[in-house]
C-alpha positions in Angstrom: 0.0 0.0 0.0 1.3 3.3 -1.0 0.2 6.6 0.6 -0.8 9.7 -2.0 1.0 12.6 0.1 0.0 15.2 -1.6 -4.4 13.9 -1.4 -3.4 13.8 2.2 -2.6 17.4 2.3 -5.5 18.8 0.8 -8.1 16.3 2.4 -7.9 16.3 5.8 -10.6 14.5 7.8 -12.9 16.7 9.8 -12.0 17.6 13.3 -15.2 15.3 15.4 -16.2 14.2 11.8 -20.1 12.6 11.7 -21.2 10.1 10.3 -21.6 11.1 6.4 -18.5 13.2 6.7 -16.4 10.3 7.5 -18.2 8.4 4.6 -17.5 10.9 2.1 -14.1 11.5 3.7 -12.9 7.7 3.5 -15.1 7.0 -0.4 -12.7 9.7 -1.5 -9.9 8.1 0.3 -10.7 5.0 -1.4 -10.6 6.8 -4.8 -7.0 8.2 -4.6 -4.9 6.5 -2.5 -4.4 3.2 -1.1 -2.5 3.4 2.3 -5.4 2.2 4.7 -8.8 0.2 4.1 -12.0 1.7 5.1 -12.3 0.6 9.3 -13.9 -2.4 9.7 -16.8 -0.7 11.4 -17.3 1.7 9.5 -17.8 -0.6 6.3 -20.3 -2.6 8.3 -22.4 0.6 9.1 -22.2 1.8 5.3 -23.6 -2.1 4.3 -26.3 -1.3 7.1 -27.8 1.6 5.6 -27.1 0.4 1.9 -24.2 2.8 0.9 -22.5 1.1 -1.9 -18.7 0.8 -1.5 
């Protein structure tokens, strides 16, 4: 897994990020760079509520 520095940069995650913030953050993650999987957890809430990964 390789980390896209410069995504990072301009992407942070929201400071106390809610729920669709943290989907939206970590769907963009997903997109353009490939350090870290989504958390377990959260991927199990997103299946929950029928957001498509």
């Amino acid at each position: 897994m390789s980390i896209n520095k410069a995504w990072h940069s301009k992407n942070r995650m929201p400071k106390n990020a809610n729920f669709e913030q943290r989907v939206k953050w970590h769907l963009s993650h997903k997109k353009n760079c490939s350090c870290m999987p989504i958390p377990k957890k959260l991927e199990e809430e997103m299946k929950r509520r029928g957001i498509k990964i």
